[in-house]
Backbone as JSON Lines, residues from 0, in Angstrom:
{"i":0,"aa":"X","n":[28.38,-41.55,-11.21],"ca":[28.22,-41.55,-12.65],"c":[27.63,-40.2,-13.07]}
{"i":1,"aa":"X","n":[28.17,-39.66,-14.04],"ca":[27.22,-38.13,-14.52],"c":[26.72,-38.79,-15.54]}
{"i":2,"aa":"X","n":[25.59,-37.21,-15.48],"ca":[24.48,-37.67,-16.24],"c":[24.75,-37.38,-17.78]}
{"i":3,"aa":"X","n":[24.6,-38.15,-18.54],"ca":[24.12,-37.63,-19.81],"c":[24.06,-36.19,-20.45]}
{"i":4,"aa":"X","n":[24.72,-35.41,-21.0],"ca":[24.29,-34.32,-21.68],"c":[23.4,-34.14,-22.11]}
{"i":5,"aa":"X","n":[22.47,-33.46,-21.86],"ca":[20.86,-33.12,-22.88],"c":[20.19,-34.3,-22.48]}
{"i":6,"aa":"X","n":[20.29,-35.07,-21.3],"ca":[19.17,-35.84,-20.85],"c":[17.9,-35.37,-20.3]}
{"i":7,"aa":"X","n":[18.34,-34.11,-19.26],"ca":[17.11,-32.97,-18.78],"c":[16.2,-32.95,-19.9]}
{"i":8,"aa":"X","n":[17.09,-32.09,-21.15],"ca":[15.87,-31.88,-21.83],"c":[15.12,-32.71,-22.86]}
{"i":9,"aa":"X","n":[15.77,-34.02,-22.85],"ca":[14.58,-34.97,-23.33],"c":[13.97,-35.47,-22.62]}
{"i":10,"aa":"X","n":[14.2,-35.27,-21.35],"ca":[12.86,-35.67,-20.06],"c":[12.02,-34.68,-20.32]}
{"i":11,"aa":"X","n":[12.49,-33.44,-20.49],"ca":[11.4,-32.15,-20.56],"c":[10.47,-32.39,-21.78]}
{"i":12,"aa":"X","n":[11.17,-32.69,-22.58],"ca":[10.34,-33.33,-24.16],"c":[9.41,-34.13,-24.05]}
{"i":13,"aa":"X","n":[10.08,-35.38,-23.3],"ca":[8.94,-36.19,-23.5],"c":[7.95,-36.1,-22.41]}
{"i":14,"aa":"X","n":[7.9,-35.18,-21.15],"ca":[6.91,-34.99,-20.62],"c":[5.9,-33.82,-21.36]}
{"i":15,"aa":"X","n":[6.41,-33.29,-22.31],"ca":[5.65,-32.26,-23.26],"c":[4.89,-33.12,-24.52]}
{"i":16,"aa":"X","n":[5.31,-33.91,-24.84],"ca":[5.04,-34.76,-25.74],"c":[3.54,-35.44,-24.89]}
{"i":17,"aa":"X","n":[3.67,-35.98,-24.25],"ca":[2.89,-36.63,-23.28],"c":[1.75,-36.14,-22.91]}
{"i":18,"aa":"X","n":[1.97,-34.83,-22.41],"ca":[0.67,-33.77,-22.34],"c":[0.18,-33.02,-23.28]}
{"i":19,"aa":"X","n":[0.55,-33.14,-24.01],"ca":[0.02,-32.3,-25.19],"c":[-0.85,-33.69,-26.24]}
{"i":20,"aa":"X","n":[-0.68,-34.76,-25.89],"ca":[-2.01,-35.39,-26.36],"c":[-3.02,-36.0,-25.56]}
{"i":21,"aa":"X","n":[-2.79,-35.34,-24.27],"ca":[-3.72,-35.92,-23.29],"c":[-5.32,-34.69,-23.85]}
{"i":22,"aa":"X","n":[-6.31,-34.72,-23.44],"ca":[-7.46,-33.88,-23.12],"c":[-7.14,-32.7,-22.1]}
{"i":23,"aa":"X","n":[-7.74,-31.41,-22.61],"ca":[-7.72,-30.56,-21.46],"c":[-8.53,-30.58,-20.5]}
{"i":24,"aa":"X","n":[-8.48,-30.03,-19.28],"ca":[-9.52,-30.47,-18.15],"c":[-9.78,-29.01,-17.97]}
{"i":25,"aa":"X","n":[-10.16,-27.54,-18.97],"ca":[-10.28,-26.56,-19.22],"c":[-11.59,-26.07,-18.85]}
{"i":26,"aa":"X","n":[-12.44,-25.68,-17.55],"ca":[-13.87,-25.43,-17.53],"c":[-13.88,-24.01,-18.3]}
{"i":27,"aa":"X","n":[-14.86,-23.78,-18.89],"ca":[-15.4,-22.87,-19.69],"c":[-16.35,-22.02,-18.71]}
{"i":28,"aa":"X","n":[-15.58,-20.71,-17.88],"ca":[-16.59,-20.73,-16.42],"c":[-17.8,-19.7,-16.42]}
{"i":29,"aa":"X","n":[-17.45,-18.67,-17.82],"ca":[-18.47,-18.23,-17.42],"c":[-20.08,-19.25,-17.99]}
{"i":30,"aa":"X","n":[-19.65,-19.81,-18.78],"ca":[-20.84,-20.78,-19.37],"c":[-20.7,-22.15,-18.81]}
{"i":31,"aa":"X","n":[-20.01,-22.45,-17.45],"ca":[-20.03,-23.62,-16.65],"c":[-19.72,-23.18,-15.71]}
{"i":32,"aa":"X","n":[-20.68,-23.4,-14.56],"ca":[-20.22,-22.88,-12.9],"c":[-19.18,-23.73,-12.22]}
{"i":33,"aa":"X","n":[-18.87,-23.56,-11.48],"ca":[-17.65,-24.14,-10.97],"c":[-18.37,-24.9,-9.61]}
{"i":34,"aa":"X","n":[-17.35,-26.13,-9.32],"ca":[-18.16,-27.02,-8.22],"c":[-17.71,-26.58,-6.7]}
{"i":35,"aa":"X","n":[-18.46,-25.37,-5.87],"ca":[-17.46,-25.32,-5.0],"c":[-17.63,-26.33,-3.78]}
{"i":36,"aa":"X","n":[-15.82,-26.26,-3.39],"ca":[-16.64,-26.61,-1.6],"c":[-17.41,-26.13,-1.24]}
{"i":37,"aa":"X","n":[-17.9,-27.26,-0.19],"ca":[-19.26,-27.29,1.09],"c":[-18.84,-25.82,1.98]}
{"i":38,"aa":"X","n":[-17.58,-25.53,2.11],"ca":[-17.44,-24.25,3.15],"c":[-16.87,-22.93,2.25]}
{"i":39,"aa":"X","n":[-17.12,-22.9,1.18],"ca":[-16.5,-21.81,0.86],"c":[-16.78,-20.43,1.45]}
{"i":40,"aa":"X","n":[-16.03,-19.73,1.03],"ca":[-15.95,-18.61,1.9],"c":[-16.39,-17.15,0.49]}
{"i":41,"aa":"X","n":[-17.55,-16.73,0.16],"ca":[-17.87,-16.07,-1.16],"c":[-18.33,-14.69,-0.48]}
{"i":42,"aa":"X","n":[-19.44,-14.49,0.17],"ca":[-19.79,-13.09,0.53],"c":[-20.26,-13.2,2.33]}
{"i":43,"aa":"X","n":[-20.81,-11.88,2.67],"ca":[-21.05,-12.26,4.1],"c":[-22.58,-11.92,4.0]}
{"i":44,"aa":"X","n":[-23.5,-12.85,4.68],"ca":[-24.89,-12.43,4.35],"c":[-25.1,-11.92,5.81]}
{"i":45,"aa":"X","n":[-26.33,-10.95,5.54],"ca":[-26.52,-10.28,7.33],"c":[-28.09,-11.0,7.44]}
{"i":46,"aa":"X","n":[-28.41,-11.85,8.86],"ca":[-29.77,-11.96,8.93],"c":[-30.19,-11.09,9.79]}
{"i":47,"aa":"X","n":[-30.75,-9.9,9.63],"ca":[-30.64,-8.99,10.1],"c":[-31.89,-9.1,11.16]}
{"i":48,"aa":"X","n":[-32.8,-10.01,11.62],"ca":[-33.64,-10.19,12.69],"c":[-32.47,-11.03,13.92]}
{"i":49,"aa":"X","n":[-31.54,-10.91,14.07],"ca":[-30.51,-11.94,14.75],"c":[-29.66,-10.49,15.29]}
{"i":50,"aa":"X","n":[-29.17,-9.5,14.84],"ca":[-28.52,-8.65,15.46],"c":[-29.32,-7.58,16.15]}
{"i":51,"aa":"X","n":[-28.24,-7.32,17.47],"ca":[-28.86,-6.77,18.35],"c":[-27.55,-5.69,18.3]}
{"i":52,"aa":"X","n":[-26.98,-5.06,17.35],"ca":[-26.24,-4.26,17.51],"c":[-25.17,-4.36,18.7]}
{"i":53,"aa":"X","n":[-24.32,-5.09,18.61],"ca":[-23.75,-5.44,20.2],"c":[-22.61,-5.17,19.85]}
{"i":54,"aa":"X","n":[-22.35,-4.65,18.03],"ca":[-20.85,-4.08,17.84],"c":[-19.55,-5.2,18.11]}
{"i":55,"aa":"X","n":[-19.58,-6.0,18.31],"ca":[-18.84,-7.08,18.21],"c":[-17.95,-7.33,16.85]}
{"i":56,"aa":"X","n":[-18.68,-7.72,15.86],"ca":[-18.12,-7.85,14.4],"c":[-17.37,-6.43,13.97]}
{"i":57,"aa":"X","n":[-17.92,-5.47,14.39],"ca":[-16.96,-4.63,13.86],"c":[-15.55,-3.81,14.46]}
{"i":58,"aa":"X","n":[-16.0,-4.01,16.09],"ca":[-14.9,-4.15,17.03],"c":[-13.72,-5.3,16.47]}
{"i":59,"aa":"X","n":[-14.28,-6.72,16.59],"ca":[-12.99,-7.28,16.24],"c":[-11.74,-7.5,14.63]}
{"i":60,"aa":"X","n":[-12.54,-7.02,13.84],"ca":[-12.38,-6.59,12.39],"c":[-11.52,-6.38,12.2]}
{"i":61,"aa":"X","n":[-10.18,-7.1,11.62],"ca":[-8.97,-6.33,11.63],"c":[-8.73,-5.23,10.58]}
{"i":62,"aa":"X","n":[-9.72,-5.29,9.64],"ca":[-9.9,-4.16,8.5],"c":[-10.56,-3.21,8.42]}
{"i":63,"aa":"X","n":[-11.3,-3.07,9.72],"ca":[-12.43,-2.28,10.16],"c":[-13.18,-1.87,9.07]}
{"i":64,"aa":"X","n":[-13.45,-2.68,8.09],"ca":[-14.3,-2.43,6.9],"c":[-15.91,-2.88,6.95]}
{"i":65,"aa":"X","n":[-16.72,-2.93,8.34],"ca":[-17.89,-3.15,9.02],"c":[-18.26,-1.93,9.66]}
{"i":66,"aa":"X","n":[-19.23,-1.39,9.06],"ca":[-19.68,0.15,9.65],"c":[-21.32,-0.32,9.73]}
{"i":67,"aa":"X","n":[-21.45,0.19,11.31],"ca":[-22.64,0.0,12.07],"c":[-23.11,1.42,12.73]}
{"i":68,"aa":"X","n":[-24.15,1.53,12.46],"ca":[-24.65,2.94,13.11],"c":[-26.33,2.04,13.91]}
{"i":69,"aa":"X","n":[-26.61,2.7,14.9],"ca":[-27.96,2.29,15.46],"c":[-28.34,3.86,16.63]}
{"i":70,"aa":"X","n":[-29.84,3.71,17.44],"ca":[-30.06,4.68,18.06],"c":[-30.93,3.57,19.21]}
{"i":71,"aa":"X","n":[-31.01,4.16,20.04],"ca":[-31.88,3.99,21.45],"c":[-33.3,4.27,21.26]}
{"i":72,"aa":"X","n":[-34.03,2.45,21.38],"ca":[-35.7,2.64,21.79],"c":[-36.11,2.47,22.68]}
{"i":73,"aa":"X","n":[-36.74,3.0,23.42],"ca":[-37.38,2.42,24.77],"c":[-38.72,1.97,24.63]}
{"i":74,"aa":"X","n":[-38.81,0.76,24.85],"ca":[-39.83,-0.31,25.08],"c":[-40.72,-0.04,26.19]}
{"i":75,"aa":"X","n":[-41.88,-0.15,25.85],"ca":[-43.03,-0.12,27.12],"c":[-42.61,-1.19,28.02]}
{"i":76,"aa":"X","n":[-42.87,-1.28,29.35],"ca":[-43.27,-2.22,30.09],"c":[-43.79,-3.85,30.04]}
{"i":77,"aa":"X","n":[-43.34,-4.73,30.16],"ca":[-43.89,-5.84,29.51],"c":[-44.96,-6.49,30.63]}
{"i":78,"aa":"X","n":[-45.01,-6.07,31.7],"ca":[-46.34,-6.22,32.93],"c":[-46.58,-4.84,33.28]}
{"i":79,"aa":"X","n":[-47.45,-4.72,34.0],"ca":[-48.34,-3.82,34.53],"c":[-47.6,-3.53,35.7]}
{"i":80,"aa":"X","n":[-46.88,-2.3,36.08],"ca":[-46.03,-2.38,37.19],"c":[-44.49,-2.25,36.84]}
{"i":81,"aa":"X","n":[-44.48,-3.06,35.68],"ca":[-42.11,-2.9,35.32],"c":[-41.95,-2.18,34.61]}
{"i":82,"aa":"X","n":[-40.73,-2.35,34.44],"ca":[-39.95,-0.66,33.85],"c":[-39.55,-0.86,32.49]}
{"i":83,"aa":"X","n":[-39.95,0.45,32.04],"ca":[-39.06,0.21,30.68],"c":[-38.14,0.24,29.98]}
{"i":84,"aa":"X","n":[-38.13,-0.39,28.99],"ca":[-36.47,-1.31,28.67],"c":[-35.98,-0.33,27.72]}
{"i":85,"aa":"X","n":[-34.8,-0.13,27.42],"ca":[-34.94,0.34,26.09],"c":[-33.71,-0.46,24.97]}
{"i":86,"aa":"X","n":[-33.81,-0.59,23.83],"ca":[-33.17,-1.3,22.87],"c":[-32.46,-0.74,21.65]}
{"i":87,"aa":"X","n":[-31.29,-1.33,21.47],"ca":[-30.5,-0.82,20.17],"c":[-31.12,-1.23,18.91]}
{"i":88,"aa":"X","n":[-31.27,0.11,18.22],"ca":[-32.23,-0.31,16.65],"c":[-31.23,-0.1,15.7]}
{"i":89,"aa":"X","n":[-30.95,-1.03,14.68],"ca":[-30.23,-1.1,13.77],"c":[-30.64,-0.26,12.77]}
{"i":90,"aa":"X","n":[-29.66,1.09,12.26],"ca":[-29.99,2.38,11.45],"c":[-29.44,1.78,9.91]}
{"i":91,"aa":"X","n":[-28.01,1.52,10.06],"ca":[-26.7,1.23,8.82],"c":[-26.25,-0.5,9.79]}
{"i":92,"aa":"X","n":[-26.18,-0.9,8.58],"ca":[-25.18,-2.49,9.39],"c":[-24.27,-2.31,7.24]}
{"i":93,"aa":"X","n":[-23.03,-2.19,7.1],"ca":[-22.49,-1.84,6.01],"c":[-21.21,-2.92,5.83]}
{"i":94,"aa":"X","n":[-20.82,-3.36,4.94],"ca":[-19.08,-3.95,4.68],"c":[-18.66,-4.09,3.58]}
{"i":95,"aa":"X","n":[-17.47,-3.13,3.92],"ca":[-17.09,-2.74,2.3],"c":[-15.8,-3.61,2.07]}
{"i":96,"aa":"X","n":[-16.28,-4.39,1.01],"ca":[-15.61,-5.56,0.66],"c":[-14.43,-5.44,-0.31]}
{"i":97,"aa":"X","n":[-14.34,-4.1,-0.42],"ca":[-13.43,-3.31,-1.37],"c":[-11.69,-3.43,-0.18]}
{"i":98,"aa":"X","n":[-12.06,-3.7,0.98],"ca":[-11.56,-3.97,2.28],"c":[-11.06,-5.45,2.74]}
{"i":99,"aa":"X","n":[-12.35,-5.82,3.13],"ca":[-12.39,-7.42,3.66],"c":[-11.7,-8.22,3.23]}
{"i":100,"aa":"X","n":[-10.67,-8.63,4.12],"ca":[-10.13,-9.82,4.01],"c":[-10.48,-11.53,3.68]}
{"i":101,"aa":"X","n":[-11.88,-11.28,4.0],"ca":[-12.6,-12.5,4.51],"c":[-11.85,-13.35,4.88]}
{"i":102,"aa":"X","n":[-11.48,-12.96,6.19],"ca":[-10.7,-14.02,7.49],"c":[-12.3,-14.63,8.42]}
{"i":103,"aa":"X","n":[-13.18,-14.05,8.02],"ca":[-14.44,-14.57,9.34],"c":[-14.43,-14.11,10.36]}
{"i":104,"aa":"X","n":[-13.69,-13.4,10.84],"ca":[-13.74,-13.07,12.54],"c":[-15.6,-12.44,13.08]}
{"i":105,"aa":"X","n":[-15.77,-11.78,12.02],"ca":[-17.01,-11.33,12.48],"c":[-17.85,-12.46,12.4]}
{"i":106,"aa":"X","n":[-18.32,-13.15,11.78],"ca":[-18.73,-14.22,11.55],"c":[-18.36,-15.06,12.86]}
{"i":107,"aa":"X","n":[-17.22,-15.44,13.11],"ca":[-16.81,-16.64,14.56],"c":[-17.53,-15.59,15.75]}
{"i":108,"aa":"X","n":[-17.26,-14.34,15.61],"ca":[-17.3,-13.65,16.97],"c":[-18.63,-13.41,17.47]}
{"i":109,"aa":"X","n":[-19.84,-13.1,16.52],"ca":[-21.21,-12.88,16.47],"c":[-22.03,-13.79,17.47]}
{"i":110,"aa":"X","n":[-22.24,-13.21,18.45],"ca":[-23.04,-14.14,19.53],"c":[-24.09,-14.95,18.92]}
{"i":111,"aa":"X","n":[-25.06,-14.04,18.34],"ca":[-26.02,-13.95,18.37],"c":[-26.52,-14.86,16.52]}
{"i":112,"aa":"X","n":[-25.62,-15.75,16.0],"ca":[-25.75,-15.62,14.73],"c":[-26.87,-14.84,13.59]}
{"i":113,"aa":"X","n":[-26.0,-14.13,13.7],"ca":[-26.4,-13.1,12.39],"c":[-25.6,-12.77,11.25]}
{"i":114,"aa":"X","n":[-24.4,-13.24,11.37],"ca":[-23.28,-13.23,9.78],"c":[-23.51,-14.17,9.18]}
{"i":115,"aa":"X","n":[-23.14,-15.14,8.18],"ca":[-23.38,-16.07,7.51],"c":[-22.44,-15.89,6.32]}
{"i":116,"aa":"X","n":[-21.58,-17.07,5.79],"ca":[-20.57,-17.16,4.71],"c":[-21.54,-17.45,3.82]}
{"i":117,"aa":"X","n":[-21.9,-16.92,2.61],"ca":[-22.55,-17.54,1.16],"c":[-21.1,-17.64,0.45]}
{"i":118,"aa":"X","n":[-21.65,-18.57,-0.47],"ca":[-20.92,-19.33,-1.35],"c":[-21.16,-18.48,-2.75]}
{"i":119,"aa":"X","n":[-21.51,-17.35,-2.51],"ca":[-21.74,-16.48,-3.91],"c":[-20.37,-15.9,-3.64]}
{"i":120,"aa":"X","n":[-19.91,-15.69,-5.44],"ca":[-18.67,-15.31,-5.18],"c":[-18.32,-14.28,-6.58]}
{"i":121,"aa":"X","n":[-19.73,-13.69,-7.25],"ca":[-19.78,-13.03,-8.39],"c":[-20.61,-12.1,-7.97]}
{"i":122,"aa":"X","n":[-19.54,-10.91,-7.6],"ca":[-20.1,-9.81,-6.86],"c":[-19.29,-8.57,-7.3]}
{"i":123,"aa":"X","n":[-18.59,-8.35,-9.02],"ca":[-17.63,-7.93,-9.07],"c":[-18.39,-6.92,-9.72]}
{"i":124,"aa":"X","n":[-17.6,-5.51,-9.08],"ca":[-18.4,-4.09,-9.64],"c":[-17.46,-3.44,-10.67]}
{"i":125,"aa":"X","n":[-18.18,-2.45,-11.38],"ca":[-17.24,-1.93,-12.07],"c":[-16.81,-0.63,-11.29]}
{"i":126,"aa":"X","n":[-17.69,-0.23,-10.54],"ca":[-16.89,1.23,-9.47],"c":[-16.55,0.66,-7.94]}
{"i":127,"aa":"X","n":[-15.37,0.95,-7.63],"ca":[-15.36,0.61,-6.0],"c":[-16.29,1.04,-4.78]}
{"i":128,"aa":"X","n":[-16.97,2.04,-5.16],"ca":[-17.66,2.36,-4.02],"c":[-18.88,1.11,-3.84]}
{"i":129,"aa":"X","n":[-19.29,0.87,-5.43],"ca":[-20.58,-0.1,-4.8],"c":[-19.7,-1.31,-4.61]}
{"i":130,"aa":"X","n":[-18.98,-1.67,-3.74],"ca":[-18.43,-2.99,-3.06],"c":[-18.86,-2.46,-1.67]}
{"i":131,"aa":"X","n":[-19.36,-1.72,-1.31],"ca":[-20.05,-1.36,0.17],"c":[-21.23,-1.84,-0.14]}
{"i":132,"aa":"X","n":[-21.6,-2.85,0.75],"ca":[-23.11,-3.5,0.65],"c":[-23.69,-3.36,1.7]}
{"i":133,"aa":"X","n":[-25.08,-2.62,1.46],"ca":[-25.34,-2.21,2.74],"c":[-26.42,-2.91,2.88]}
{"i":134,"aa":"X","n":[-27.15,-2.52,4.47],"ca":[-28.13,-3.83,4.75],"c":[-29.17,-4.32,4.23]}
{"i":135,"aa":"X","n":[-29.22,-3.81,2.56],"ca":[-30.27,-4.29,2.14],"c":[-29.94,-5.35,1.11]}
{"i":136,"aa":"X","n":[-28.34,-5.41,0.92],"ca":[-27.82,-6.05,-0.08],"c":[-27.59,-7.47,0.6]}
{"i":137,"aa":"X","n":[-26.77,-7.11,1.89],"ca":[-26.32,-8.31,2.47],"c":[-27.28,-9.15,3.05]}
{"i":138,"aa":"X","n":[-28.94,-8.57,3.3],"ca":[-29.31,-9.82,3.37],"c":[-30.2,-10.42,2.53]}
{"i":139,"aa":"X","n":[-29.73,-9.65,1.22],"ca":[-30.63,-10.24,-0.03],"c":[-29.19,-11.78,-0.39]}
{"i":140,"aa":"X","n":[-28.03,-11.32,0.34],"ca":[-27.34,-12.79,0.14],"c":[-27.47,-14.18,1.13]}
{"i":141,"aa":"X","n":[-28.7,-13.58,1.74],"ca":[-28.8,-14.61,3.31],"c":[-29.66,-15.81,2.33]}
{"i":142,"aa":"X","n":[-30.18,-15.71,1.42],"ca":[-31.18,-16.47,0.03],"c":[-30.12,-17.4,-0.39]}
{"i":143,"aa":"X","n":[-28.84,-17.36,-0.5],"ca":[-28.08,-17.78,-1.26],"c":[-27.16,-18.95,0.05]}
{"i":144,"aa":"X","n":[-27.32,-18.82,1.33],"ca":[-26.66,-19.76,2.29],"c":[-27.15,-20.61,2.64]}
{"i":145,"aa":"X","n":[-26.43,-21.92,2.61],"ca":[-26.55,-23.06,2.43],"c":[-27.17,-23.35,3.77]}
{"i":146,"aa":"X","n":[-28.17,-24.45,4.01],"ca":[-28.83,-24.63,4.75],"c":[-27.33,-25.74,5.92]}
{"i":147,"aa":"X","n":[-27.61,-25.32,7.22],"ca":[-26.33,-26.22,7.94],"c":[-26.36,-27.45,7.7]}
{"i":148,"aa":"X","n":[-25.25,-28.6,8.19],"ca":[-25.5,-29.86,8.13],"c":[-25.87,-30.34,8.78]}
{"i":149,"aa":"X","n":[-26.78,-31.83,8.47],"ca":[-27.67,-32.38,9.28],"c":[-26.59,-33.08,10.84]}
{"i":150,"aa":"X","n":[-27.27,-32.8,11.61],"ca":[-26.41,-33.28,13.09],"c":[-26.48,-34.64,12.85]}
{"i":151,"aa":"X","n":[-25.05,-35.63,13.45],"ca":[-24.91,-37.14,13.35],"c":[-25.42,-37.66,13.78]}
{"i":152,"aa":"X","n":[-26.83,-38.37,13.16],"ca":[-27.27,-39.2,14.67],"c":[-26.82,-39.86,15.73]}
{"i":153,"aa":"X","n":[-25.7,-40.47,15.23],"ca":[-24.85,-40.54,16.48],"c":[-24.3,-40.35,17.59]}
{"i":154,"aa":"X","n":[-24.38,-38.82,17.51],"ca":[-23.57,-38.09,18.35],"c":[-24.52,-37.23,19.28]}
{"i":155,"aa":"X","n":[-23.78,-37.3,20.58],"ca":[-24.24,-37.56,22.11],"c":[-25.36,-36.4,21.73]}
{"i":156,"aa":"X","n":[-26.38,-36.29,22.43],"ca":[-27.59,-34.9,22.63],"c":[-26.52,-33.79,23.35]}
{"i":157,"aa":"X","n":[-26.48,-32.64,23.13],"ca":[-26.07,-31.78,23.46],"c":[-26.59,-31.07,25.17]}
{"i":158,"aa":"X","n":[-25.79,-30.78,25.72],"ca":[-26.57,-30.78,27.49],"c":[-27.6,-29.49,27.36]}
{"i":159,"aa":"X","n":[-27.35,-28.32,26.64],"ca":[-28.68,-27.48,26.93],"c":[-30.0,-28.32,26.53]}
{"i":160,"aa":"X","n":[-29.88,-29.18,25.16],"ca":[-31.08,-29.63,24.56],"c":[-31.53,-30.37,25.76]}
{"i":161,"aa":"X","n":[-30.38,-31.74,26.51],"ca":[-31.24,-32.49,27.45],"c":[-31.47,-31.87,29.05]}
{"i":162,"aa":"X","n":[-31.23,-30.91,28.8],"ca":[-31.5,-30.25,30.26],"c":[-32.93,-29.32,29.36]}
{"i":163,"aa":"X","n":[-33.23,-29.07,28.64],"ca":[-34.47,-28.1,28.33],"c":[-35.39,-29.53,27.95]}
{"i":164,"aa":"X","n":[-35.1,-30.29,27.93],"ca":[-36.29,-31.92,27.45],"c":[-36.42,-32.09,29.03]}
{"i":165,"aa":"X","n":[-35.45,-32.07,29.9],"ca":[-35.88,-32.7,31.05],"c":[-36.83,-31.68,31.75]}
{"i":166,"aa":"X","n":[-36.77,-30.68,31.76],"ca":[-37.24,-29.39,32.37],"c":[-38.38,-29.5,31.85]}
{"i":167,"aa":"X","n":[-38.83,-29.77,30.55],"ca":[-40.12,-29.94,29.84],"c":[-40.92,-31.02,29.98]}
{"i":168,"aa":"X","n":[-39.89,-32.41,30.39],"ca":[-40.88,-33.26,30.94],"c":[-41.4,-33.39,32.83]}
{"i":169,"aa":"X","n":[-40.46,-32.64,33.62],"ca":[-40.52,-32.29,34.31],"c":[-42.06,-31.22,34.52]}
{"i":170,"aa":"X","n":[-42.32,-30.54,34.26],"ca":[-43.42,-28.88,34.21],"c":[-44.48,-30.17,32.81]}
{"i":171,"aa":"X","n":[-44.51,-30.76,32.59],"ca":[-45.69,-31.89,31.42],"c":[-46.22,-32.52,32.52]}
{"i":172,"aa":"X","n":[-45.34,-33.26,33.79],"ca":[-45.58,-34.59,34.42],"c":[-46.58,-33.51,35.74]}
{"i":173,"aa":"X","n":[-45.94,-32.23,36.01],"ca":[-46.63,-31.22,37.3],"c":[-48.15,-30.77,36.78]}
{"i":174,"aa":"X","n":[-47.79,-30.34,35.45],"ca":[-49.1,-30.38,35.06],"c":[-49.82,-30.76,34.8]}
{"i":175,"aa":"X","n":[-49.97,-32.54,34.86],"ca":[-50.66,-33.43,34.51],"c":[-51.1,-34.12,36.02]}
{"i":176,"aa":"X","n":[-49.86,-34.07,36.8],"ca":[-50.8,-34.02,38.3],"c":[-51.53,-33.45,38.43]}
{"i":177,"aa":"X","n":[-51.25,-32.18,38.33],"ca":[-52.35,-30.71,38.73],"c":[-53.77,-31.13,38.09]}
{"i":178,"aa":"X","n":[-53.46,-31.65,36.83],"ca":[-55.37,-32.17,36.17],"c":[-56.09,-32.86,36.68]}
{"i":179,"aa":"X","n":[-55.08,-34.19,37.0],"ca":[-55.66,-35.31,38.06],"c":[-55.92,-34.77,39.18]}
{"i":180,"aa":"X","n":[-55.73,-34.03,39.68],"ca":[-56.02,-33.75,41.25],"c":[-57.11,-32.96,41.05]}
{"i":181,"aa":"X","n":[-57.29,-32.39,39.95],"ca":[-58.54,-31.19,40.41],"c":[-59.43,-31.97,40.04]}
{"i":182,"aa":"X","n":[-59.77,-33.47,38.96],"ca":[-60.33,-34.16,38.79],"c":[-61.33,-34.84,39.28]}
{"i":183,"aa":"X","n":[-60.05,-35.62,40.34],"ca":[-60.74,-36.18,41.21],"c":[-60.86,-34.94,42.58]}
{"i":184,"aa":"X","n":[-61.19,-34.09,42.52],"ca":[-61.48,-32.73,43.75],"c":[-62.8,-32.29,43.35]}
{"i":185,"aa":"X","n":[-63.8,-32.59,41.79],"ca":[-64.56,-31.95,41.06],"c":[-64.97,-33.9,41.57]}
{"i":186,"aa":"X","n":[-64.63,-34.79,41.22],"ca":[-65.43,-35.82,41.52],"c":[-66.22,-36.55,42.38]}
């Protein structure tokens, strides 16, 4: 059977008809914030007591828009007798977002967690150069990341945690012999 001539467009009509007396669902954003997801992906915050300069994040970067500069300290001795250490000091930790994809890689790759996704996402400059945030910016956004989610109670203890509980009640139970014994050795 064919269709009707000009049936399309009184379907088109009356689905226009239809919406046009419904309500708009229009947020007004700069004078209403918007509800984001739990994971959004907005800026990268640096906690910058967590990196040890290990160059990782900016090695794997496919935009290489992560610029890290650091220099060599050498640490005293930590006993009387050992040698000293020496350590990478963070000079520049930089990411110019004028770049960034925000795919996360630095973020997944970071041993040591020190990247962090904030959910801030109003970071818009009027010159491109200040979209380079350097380490004093990025971890004025570490304020703004959401605290993690609470672990399921449910779900099994993790083996470092019950191997560091057993080890601890283990070296609690030696040292509580050790009291009793000198106890009764003094008694």
């Amino acid at each position: 059977m064919a269709p009707i001539p000009g049936s399309g467009l009184a379907k088109g009509l009356a689905v226009t008809l239809r919406t046009m007396t419904k309500r708009s669902h229009t947020a007004q954003y700069p004078d209403v914030q918007p509800e984001l997801p739990p994971r959004t992906r907005g800026v990268i915050g640096l906690f910058e007591e967590n990196c040890t300069v290990c160059m990782l994040c900016a090695r794997e970067c496919p935009d290489w828009c992560i610029y890290i500069d650091s220099h060599k300290e050498t640490m005293p001795a930590a006993a009387p007798g050992g040698r000293e250490r020496s350590r990478n000091v963070l000079d520049r930790f930089a990411i110019d977002f004028s770049l960034c994809m925000y795919c996360g890689i630095c973020i997944e790759v970071c041993p040591f967690d020190a990247l962090f996704w904030s959910p801030e996402f109003e970071y818009a400059e009027t010159d491109i150069h200040e979209l380079t945030h350097e380490r004093d910016k990025l971890r004025e956004w570490m304020w703004t990341v959401p605290a993690p989610p609470a672990l399921d109670p449910a779900a099994e203890e993790p083996k470092e945690i019950a191997a560091a509980r057993k080890a601890a009640e283990k070296l609690e139970a030696q040292q509580l012999e050790a009291q009793q014994q000198q106890q009764e050795g003094e008694a």
